[in-house]
PAZAPA-4460 file (N, C-alpha, C; in steps of 0.05 Angstrom, whole numbers, plus 32768, in hexadecimal, padded with zeros to 4 digits):
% residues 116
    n_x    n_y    n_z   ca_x   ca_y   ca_z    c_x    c_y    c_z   seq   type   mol
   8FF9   82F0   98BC   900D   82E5   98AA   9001   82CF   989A     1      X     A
   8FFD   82CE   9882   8FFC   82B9   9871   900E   829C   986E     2      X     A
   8FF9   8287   986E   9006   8271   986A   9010   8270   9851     3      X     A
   902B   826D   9849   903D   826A   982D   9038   8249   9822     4      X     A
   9027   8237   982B   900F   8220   9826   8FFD   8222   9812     5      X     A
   8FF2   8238   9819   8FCE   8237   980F   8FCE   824B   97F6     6      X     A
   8FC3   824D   97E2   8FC2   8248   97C4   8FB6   8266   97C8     7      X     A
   8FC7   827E   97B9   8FB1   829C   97BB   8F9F   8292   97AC     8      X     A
   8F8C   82A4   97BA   8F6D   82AB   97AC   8F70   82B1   9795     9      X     A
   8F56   82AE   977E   8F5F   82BF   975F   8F60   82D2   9764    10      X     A
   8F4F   82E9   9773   8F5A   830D   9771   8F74   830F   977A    11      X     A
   8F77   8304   9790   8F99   8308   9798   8FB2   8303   978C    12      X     A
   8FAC   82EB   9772   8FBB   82E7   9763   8FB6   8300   974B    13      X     A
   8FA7   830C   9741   8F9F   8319   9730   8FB3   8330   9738    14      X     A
   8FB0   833D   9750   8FC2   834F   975D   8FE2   834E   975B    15      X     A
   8FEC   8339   9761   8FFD   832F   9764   900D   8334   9748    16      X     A
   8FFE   8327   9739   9005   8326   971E   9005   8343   970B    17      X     A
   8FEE   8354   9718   8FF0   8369   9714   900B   837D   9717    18      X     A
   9011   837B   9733   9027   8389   9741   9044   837E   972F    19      X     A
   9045   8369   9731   905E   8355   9718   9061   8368   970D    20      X     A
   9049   836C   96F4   904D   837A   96E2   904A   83A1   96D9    21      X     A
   9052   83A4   96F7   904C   83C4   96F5   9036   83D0   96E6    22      X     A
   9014   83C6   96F2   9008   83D1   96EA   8FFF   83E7   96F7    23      X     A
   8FF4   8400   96F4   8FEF   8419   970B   8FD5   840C   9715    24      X     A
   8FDA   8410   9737   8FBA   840B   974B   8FA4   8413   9739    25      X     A
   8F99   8427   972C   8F86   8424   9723   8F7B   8412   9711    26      X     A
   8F90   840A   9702   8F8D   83ED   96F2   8F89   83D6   96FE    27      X     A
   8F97   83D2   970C   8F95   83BF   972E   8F75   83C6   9731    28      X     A
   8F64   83D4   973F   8F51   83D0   9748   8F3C   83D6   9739    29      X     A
   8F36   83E3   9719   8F27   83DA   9701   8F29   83C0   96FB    30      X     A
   8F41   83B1   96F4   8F3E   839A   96EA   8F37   8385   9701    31      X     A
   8F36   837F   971C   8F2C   8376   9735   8F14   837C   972A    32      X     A
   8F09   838D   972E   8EE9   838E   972C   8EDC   838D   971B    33      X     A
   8EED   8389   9703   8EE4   837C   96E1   8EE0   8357   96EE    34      X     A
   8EEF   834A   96FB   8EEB   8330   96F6   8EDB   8326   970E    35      X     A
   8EDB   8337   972D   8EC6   8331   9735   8EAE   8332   972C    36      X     A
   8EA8   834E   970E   8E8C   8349   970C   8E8B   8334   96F2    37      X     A
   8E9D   8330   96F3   8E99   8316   96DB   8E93   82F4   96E2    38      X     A
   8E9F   82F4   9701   8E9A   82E0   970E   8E80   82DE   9718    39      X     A
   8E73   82F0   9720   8E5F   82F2   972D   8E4B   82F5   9719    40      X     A
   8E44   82FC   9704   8E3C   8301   96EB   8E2F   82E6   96DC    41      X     A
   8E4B   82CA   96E2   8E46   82B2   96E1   8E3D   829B   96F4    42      X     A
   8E38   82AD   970B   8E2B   8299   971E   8E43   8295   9736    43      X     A
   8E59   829A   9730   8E70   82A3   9743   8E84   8283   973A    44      X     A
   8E7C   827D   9722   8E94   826D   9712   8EAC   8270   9716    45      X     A
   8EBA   825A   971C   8ED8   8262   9714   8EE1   826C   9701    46      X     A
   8EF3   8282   96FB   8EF3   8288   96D6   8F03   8269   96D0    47      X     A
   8F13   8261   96DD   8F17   8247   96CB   8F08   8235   96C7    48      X     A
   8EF8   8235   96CE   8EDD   821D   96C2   8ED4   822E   96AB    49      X     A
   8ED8   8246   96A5   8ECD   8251   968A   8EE3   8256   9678    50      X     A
   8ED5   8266   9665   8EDC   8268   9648   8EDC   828A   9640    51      X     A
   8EDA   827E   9622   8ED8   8290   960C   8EB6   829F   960C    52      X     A
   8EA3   8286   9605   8E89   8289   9611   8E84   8298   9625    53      X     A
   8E89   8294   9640   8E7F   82A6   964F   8E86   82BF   9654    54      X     A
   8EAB   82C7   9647   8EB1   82E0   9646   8EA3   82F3   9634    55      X     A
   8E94   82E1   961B   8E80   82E9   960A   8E6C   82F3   960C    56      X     A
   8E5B   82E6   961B   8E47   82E9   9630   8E40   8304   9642    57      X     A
   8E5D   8302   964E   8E5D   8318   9665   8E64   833A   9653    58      X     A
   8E74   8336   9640   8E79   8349   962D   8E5D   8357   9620    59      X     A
   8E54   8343   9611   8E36   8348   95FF   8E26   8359   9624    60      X     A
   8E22   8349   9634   8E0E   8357   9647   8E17   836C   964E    61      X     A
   8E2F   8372   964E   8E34   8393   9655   8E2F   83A6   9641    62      X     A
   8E2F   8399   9628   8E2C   83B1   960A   8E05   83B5   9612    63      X     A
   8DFE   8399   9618   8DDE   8396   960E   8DD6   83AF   9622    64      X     A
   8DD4   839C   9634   8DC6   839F   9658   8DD8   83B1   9665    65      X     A
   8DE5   83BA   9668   8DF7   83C4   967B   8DF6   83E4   9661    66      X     A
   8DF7   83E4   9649   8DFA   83F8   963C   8E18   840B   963F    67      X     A
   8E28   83FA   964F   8E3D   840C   9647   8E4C   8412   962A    68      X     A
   8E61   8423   9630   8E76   8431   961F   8E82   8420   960E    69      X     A
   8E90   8424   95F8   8EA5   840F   95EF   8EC0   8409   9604    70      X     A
   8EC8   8421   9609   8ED2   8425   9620   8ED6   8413   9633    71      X     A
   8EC0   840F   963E   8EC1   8403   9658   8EBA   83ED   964A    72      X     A
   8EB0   83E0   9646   8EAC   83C4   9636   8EC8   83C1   9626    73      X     A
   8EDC   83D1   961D   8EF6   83C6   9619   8F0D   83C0   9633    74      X     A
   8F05   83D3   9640   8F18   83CC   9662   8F03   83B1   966F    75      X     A
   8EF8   83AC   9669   8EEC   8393   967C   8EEE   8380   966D    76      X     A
   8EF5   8382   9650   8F00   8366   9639   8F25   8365   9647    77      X     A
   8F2C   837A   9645   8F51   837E   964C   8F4D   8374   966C    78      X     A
   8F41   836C   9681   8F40   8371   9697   8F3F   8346   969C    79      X     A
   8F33   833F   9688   8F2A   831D   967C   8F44   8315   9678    80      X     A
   8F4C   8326   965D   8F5E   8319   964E   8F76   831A   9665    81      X     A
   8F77   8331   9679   8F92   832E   9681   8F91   8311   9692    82      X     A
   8F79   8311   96A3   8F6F   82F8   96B2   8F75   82E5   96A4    83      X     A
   8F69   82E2   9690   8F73   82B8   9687   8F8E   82BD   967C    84      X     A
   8F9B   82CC   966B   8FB2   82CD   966A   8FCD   82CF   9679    85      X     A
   8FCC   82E2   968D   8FE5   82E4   969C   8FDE   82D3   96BD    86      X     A
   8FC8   82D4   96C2   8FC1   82C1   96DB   8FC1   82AA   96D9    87      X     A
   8FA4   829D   96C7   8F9B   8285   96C7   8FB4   827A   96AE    88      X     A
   8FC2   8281   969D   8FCA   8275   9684   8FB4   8270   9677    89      X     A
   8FA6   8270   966E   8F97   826A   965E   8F97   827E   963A    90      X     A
   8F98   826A   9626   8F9A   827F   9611   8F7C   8279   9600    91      X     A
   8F65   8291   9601   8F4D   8297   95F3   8F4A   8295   95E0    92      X     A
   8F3E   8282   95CC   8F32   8289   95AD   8F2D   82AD   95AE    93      X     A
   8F2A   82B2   9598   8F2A   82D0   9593   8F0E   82D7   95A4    94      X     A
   8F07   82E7   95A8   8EE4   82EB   95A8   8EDB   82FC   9599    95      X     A
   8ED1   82EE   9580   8EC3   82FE   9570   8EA2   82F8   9573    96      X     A
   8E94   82F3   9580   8E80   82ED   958A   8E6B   82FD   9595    97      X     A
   8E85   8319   95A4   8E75   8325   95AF   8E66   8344   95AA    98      X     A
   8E55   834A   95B1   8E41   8362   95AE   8E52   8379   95BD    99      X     A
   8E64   838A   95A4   8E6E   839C   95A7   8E5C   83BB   95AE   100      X     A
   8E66   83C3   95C5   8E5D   83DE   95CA   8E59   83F4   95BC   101      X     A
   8E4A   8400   95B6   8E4F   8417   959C   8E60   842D   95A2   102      X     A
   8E6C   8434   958D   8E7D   8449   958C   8E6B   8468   9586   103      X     A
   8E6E   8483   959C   8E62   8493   9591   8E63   84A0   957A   104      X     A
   8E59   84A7   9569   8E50   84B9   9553   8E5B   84D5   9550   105      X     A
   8E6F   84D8   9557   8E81   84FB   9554   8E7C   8500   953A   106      X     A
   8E78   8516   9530   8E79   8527   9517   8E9A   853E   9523   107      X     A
   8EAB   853C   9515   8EBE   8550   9514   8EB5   856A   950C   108      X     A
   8EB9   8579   9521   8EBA   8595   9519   8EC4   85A9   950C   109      X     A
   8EBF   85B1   94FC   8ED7   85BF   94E2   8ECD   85DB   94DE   110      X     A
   8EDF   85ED   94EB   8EDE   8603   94E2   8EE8   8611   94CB   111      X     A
   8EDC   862C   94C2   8EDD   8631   94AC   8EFF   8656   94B0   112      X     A
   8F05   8654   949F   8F18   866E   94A4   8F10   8689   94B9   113      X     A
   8EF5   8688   94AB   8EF3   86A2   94BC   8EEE   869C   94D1   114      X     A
   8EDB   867F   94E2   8ED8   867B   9501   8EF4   8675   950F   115      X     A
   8F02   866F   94F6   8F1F   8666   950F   8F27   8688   9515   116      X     A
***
């Protein structure tokens, strides 16, 4: 049984706050493991001792170093923003700062009468 005293943890609040807001478990445990690796990323910082900067930071190193998707480098920006916004309160300068992931290169395929 929990003491109704002692202050939740940030993931537990993240949860918490999650469930509030009817997000589906899998959003629940993507976005969990978006800010643990963002904590840990910074040396295991409180995100409230940080910023704009270091969500910057951690963004750019996943496009650079990490080479992911736009994709996934946009769920781990939404995974931040929900963090300082609906948990911590906190409201972010924009981040235009950071080293966007590339988008792939599709050519549309266009058939002609007779292949359709």
């Amino acid at each position: 049984m929990k003491n109704t005293n002692t202050p939740l943890k940030l993931l537990d609040q993240v949860r918490d706050r999650i469930r509030t807001k009817h997000y589906s478990l899998r959003t629940e445990t993507q976005y969990t493991q978006w800010i643990k690796r963002f904590i840990l990323f910074h040396g295991k910082r409180h995100p409230q001792a940080m910023g704009a900067a270091e969500i910057e930071a951690f963004l750019t190193h996943l496009a650079v170093a990490g080479k992911v998707s736009a994709s996934t480098q946009n769920q781990a920006l939404s995974a931040l923003l929900f963090l300082y916004k609906e948990v911590l309160s906190i409201d972010l300068p924009w981040l235009d700062k950071v080293v966007r992931a590339r988008q792939p290169q599709r050519l549309p395929t266009v058939l002609t009468r007779t292949e359709v």
